[in-house]
N, C-alpha and C positions, 0 to 999 in steps of 0.2 A: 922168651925166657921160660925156663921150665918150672911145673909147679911140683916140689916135693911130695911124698907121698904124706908124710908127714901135716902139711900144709891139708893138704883135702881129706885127712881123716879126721884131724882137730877142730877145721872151721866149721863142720857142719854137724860135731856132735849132739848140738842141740836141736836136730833136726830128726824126729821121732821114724821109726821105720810103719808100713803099713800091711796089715794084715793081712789085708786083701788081695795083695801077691808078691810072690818070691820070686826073687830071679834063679836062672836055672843053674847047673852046676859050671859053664863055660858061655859065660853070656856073651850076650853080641851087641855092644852099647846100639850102634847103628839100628838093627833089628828091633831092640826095646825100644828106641824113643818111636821106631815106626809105629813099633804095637799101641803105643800110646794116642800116636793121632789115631788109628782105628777104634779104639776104644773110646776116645771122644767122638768122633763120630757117630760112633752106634750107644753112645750115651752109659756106659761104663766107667764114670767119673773116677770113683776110688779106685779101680788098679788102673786107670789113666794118672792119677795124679802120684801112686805109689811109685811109678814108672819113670815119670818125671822128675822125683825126686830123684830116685834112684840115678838116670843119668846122670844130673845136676854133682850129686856126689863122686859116681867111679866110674863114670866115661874115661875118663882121661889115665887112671892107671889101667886101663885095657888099650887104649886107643890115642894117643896123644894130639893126631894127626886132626881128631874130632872137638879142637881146644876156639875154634872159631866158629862151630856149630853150637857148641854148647852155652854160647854166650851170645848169641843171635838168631836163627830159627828156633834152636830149642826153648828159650825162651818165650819166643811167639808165639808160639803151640803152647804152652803152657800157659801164657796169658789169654790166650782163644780158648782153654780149659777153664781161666775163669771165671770168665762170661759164662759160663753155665751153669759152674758147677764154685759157689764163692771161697768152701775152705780151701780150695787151691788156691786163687789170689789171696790169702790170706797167710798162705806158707808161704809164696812169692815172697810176700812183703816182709814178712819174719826173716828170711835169708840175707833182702834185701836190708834191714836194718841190723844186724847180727854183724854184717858187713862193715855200716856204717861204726858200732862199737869198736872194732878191731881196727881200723883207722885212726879215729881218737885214741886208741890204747896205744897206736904204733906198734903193730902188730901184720908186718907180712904187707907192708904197703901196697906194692902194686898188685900183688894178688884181689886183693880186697877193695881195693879201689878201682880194677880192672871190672870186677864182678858189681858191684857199687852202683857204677855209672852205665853198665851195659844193662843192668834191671830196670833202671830208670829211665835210660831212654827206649825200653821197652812200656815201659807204663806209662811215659808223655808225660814223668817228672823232672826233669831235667832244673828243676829249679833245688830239687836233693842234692845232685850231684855238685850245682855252684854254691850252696850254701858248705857244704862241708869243705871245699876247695877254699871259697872264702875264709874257712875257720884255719886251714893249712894255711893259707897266704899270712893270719895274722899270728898264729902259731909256732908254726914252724916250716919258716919259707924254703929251706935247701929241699927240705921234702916235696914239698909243693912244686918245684922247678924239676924237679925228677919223673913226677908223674903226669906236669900238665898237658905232653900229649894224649892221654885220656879223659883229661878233663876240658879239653879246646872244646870239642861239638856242643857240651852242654853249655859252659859260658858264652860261646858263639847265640847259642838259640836264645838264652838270657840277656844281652845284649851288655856282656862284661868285657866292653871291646878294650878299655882300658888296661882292666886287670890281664887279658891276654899280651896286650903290647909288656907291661912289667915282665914277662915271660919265655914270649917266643924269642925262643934260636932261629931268625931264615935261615941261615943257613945249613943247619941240623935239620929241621923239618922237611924243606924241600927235597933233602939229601936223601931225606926216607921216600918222599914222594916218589921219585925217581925211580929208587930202588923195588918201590912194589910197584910200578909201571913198566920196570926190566922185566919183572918175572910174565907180566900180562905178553910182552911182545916173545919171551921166547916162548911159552903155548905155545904162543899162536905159529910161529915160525917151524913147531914140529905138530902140529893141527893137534893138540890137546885140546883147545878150548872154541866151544863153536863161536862163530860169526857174531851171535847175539852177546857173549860173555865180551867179546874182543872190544864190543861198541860202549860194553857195558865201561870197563877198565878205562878207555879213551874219556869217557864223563866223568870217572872219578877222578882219573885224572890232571881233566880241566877244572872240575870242582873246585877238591882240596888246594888246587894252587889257587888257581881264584878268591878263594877262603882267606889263604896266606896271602895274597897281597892284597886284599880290600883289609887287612888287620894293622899291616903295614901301611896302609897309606895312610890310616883313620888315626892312626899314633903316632903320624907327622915323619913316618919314616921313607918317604915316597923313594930317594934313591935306589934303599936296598927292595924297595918293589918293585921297579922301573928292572931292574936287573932280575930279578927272579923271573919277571915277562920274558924278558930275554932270552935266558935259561930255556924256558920253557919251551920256547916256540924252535928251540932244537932239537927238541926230546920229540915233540908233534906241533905241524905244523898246519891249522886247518880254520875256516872261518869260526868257526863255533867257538875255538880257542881265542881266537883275535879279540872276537863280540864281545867277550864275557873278559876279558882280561880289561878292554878299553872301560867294562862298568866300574871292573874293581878297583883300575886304578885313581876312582874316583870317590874311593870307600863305599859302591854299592857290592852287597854279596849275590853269588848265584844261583838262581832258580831254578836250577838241576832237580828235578828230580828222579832219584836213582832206586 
């Protein structure tokens, strides 16, 4: 889904610029968040974190392709900035709740709620992310069914297995599973992606469906999990896979770690 330009000039105007540096006349988002981990590094906090803001804001109308960096590594890095350095996690968290307002306003849903829950599970709050979702379920639930694939990992870790069954599409979720497991096999089939990414893809794989049927079994819905096993073991076919489907389909989840 693409984010207007509109959308990332207005969500982040209360986010102050910093003196400490300017970006150049033809920046290079890539380049700037690099400068940033050097700068943390070598302990240059404030044009570290003027940097990070910065990405945070106009990566994406330079580079749109950088829209899964900038809500995962870039994030990290910035929470690794700060551990050292706190008014950074302190803007972290301002954005991060700036966020949560614009939700409650209904205001750019998935934007906001995409940004929301990827902070959150960068700060090991994951209980932010299910309480606002909780407020959506009581709220206003057609919303809530539109966004809860970004809301699943956090109630998953909160242990909101119920409020997940009220939700999941199997068949919609798996159908995405699939489709971002397509993109991993053709990589690999024209060598884009090395050996270690290939193994990586095959665990998220097994993961997330394993995820989606110990949800499903735990919600009493064991046929359509019995059947998504199935599914699955077309798509790849491998002991790891087998192991971890026979936990789930007993509602235990996977100990993947990825």
């Amino acid at each position: 889904m693409k984010i207007s330009v509109a959308f990332l000039v207005v969500s982040l105007l209360s986010i102050p610029s910093f003196a400490a540096w300017t970006p150049p006349t033809n920046p290079d988002p890539s380049k700037i968040l690099q400068e940033a981990r050097i700068d943390t590094k070598n302990k240059r906090y404030e044009d570290a974190l003027a940097k990070h803001i910065w990405f945070h804001k106009n990566a994406l109308l330079y580079k749109y392709s950088l829209a899964g960096v900038r809500l995962s590594f870039a994030l990290t890095d910035w929470h690794h900035l700060g551990k050292h350095y706190p008014p950074a996690l302190t803007k972290l968290k301002e954005i991060r709740d700036y966020a949560a307002k614009q939700i409650h306003d209904g205001n750019n849903l998935f934007q906001y709620f995409q940004e929301f829950a990827a902070i959150n599970r960068t700060l090991s709050e994951n209980n932010q992310t299910k309480d606002v979702f909780v407020w959506l379920d009581k709220h206003a639930p057609g919303k809530a069914q539109k966004i809860y694939p970004l809301a699943q990992p956090a109630l998953v870790s909160e242990k909101e297995y119920n409020l997940c069954g009220k939700y999941i599409d199997s068949k919609q979720y798996f159908s995405r599973i699939v489709l971002n497991f397509s993109v991993i096999n053709r990589l690999a089939l024209n060598s884009e992606i090395s050996s270690t990414q290939i193994e990586i893809g095959k665990e998220l794989f097994i993961k997330n469906t394993s995820t989606l049927i110990a949800l499903l079994a735990i919600n009493g819905r064991k046929n359509e999990a019995r059947l998504i096993a199935n599914k699955a073991t077309k798509e790849l076919n491998q002991s790891l896979l087998h192991a971890e489907f026979q936990k789930a389909l007993k509602g235990h989840f996977s100990n993947l770690k990825l």
